[in-house]
C-alpha positions, 0 to 999 in steps of 0.5 A: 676529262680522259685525253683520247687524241683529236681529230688533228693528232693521231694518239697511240693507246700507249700515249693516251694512257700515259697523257692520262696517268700523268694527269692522275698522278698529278705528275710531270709528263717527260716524252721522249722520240726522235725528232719530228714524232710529234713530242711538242704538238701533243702538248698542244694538242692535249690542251685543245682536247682538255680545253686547257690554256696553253702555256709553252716554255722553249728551252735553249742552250742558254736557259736559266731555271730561274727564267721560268720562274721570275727576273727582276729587271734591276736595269729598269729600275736603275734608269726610272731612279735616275729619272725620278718616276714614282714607280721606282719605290715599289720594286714589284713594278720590276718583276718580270712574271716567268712562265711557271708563275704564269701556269701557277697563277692561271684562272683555269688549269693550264698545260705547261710545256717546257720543251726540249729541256736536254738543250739546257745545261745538266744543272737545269732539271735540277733547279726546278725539282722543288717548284715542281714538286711543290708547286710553289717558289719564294720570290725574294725581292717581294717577300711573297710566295707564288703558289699554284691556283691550280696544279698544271698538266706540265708536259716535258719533252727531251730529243735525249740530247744529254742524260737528265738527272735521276732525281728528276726523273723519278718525278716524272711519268715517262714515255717514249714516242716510238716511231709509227709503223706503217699504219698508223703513218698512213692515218697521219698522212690521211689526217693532214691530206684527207683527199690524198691520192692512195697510191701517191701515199702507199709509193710515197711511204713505200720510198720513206720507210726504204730510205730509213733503212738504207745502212749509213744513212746519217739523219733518218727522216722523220714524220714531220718531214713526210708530211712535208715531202707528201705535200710537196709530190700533192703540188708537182704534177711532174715530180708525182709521176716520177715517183709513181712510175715503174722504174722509180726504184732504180733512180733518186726520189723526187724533191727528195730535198725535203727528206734528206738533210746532209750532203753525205746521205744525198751523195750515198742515196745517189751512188745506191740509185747508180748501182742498183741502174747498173744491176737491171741492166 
């Protein structure tokens, strides 16, 4: 089966094909893009589209390589001995499956996830060359190899928070999520808000795209919060025609809250407002 987008997710051709090329190729799927373009819902997304299990690995700054793979729980085994169990002999009882053997051992191919695999240190790529490459490690506490029933669609995103090693890079097919333009904006917001207003949407994104492009703002907003903001004008009866108004330009936009994050960039957005009153006097 060929990855076409779904109903719920708005696919760039370049997207599809890259989702499809890295299925081919039996490779990792390494997606890049700001925040909030929708680099961890494609991956769910695909799944629901291939009728794949799902498996998803969230990374944090703390995250072990070792973690996906297997721990053994020394601790429990240390207290079962002390209470006599039975189980204590048979040192399996204390592996604790990861999610790449979880992938690796799925009845049916899954999609494994590791998500924004730049929050972990530089050494964390790495570490997982081989069993991506292979598709197999060596558990040691049991003597056993873990290979893969089935070779998953393993599908990486990074926020390019650090530089990944080259030596994994060159085993990943590689695509970055560029930001939408208009258009296809518009057909996400119709995907999440089928019965949305259209002047609410054209005015809305109107505002969004202008406030991307203010010079010295700090944190551009992204499409998952437009599609917060979206909602929320959907809900306030009031705030909506405060945004549709004439005027609107010349002033702060309303619940502005869910598209600005920092106070620098609401304080810059309310000096522009002030200046540009000042000019249509």
């Amino acid at each position: 089966m060929q990855f076409t987008g779904t109903d719920n997710y708005v696919a760039t051709e370049e997207l599809q094909v890259a989702v499809n090329a890295a299925k081919t190729l039996q490779r990792p799927l390494l997606i890049k893009g700001e925040p909030g373009t929708g680099k961890t819902l494609l991956a769910e997304e695909v799944a629901a589209a291939l009728d794949m299990p799902l498996i998803t690995w969230h990374i944090k700054s703390t995250t072990k390589a070792q973690q996906g793979l297997y721990e053994y729980d020394a601790v429990s085994r240390l207290r079962d001995s002390q209470l006599g169990t039975d189980k204590v002999h048979d040192i399996s009882n204390y592996i604790v499956p990861g999610k790449l053997w979880e992938a690796f051992t799925s009845e049916k191919p899954a999609v494994l996830l590791i998500d924004e695999i730049d929050k972990a240190d530089i050494e964390f790529p790495n570490d997982l060359l081989l069993e991506l490459d292979r598709m197999e490690f060596y558990v040691y506490e049991t003597q056993q190899t873990v290979k893969a029933h089935q070779r998953p669609l393993v599908i990486i995103t990074s926020n390019n928070e650090k530089e990944l090693p080259d030596a994994f890079l060159r085993r990943c097919f590689f695509h970055y999520i560029r930001f939408p333009d208009k258009e296809t904006m518009k057909q996400i917001v119709e995907v999440h808000f089928p019965q949305v207003q259209q002047k609410l949407v054209q005015k809305a994104l109107e505002v969004f795209y202008d406030l991307r492009d203010v010079p010295g703002i700090k944190k551009k907003p992204s499409t998952s919060e437009l599609v917060d903001w979206i909602k929320l004008l959907m809900a306030d009866d009031l705030a909506r025609e405060v945004l549709l108004e004439k005027d609107s330009a010349s002033a702060v936009p309303p619940l502005c809250g869910a598209l600005v994050k920092n106070e620098q960039d609401a304080s810059l957005l309310e000096r522009l407002a002030f200046m540009m009153r000042r000019q249509n006097r």
